[in-house]
C-alpha positions in Angstrom: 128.6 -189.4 37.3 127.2 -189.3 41.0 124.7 -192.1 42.0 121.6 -189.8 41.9 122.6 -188.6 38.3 122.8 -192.2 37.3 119.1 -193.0 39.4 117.3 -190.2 37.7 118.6 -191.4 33.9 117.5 -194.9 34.9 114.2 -193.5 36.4 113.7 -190.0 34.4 110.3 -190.2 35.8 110.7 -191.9 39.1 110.1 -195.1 40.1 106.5 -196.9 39.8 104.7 -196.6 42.9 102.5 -199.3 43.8 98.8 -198.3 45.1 95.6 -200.4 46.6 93.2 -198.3 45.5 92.2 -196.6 42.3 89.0 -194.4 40.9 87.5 -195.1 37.8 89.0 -191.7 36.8 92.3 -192.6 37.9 91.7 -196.2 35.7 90.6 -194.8 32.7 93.7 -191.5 32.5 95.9 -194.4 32.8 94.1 -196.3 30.2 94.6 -193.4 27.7 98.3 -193.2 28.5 98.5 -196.7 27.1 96.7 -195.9 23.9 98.2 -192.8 23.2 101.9 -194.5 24.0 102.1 -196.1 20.0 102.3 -192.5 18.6 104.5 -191.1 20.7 106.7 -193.6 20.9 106.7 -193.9 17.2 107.6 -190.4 17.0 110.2 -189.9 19.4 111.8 -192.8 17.3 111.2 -191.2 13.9 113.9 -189.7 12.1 116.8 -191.2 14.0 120.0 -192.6 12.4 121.3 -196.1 13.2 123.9 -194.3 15.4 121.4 -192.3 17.6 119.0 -195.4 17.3 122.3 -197.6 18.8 123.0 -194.9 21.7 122.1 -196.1 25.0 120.4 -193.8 27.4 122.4 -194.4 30.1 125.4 -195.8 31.3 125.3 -200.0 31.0 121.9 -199.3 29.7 120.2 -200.6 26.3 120.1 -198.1 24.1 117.1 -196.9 21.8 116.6 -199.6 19.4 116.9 -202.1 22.8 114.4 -200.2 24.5 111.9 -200.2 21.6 111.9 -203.5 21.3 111.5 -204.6 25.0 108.8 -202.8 25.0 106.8 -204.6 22.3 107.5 -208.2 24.5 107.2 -206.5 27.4 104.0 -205.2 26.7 103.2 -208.6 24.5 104.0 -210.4 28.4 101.4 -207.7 30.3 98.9 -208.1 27.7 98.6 -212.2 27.9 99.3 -212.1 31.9 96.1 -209.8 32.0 94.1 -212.3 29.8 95.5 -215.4 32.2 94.2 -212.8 35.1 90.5 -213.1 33.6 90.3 -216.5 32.7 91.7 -218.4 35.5 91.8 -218.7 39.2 94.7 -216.7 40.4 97.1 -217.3 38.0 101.1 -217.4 38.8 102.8 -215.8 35.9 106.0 -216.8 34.5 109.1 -214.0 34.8 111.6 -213.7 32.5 114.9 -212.3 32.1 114.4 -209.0 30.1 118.3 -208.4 30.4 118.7 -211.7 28.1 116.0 -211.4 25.9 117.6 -207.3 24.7 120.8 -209.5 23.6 119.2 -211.9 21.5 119.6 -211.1 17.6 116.2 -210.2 17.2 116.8 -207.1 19.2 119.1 -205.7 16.5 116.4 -205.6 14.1 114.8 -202.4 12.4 112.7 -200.9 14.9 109.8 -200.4 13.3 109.3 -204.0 13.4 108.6 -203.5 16.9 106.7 -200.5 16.6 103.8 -202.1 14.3 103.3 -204.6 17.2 103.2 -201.4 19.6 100.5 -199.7 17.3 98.6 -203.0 17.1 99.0 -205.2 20.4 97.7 -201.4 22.4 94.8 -201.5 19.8 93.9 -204.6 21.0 95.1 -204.2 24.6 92.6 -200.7 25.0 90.2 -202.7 23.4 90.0 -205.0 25.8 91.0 -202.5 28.8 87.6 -200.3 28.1 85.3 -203.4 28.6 86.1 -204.3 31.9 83.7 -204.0 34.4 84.9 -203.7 37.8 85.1 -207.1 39.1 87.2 -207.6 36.3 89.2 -205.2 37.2 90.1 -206.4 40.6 91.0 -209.7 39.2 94.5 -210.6 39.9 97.1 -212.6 39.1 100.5 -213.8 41.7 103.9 -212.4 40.5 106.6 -214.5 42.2 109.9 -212.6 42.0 107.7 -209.8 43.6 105.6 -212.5 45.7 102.6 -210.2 45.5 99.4 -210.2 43.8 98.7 -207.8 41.2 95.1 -206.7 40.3 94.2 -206.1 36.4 93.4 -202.5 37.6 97.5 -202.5 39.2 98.9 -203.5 36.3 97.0 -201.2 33.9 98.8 -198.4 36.0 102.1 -200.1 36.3 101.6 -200.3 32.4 101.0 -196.7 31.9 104.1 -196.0 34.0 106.0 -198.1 32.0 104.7 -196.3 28.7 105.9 -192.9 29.9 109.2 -194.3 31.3 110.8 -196.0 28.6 109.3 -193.1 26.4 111.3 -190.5 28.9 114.3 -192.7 28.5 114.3 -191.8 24.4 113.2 -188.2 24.6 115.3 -187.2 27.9 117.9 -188.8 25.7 117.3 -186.5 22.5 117.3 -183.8 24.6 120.5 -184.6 26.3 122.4 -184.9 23.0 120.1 -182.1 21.1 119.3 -184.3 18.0 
């Protein structure tokens, strides 16, 4: 497998592209990508046996189950770092090591374990998302492995990227192997 074939199975929909400035339009498309991720993800999960659900997407990459569940604490981590965002100063927020967490036990569980948190933590998240004003929005927390600042508004996009991308990763996946 060449090097780009590998880069577009890690990145099946490109790589998140960091901007300055966003419209309310812009804000709000990429708010309904995050409330319309639980369903789809739930479905492109649905119906899979333990063998497909243990498949990774790539090569050296976590396969579905993995995925599914890194994004429940991932999306647990963006959640609370938004909240620290509008409730303090400039907060720094703490990293972790994703690559760790998708080998502790807990990430061989049944996936739907992860997926109620999905459906839930985005009902809550949206909830929260759609009463922003826009000062809040530009409200921004300091990311240092990045050593940048990232407004509430930036994240909310990153987020919605990182919906469809881990999404692309399962159904570019089923498509690949026809189930």
């Amino acid at each position: 497998m060449t090097d780009q074939e590998l880069e577009k199975l890690k990145y099946p929909i490109g790589e998140w592209s960091r901007k300055e400035k966003y419209t309310a339009e812009e804000t709000n498309r990429y708010i309904n990508v995050i409330e319309e991720f639980p369903a789809k993800i739930r479905k492109a999960a649905e119906k899979l046996t333990i063998t497909q659900l243990d498949t990774a997407y790539r090569p050296d990459g976590w396969t579905i189950r993995q995925v599914i569940h890194h994004v429940a604490d991932s999306h647990m981590n963006a959640f609370m770092r938004i909240k620290l965002a509008l409730t303090e100063e400039h907060p720094t927020i703490k990293p972790y090591f994703e690559d760790r967490w998708a080998k502790l036990a807990d990430y061989k569980s049944e996936p739907n374990v992860s997926l109620e948190i999905i459906d839930n933590l985005h009902k809550r998240w949206v909830m929260l998302l759609r009463s922003l004003t826009e000062t809040e929005l530009e409200r921004a927390y300091f990311h240092p492995e990045s050593n940048k600042d990232f407004s509430v508004r930036q994240v909310i996009h990153l987020y919605a990227w990182h919906c469809s991308h881990h999404l692309a990763h399962i159904t570019e996946l089923k498509k690949r192997k026809e189930w």
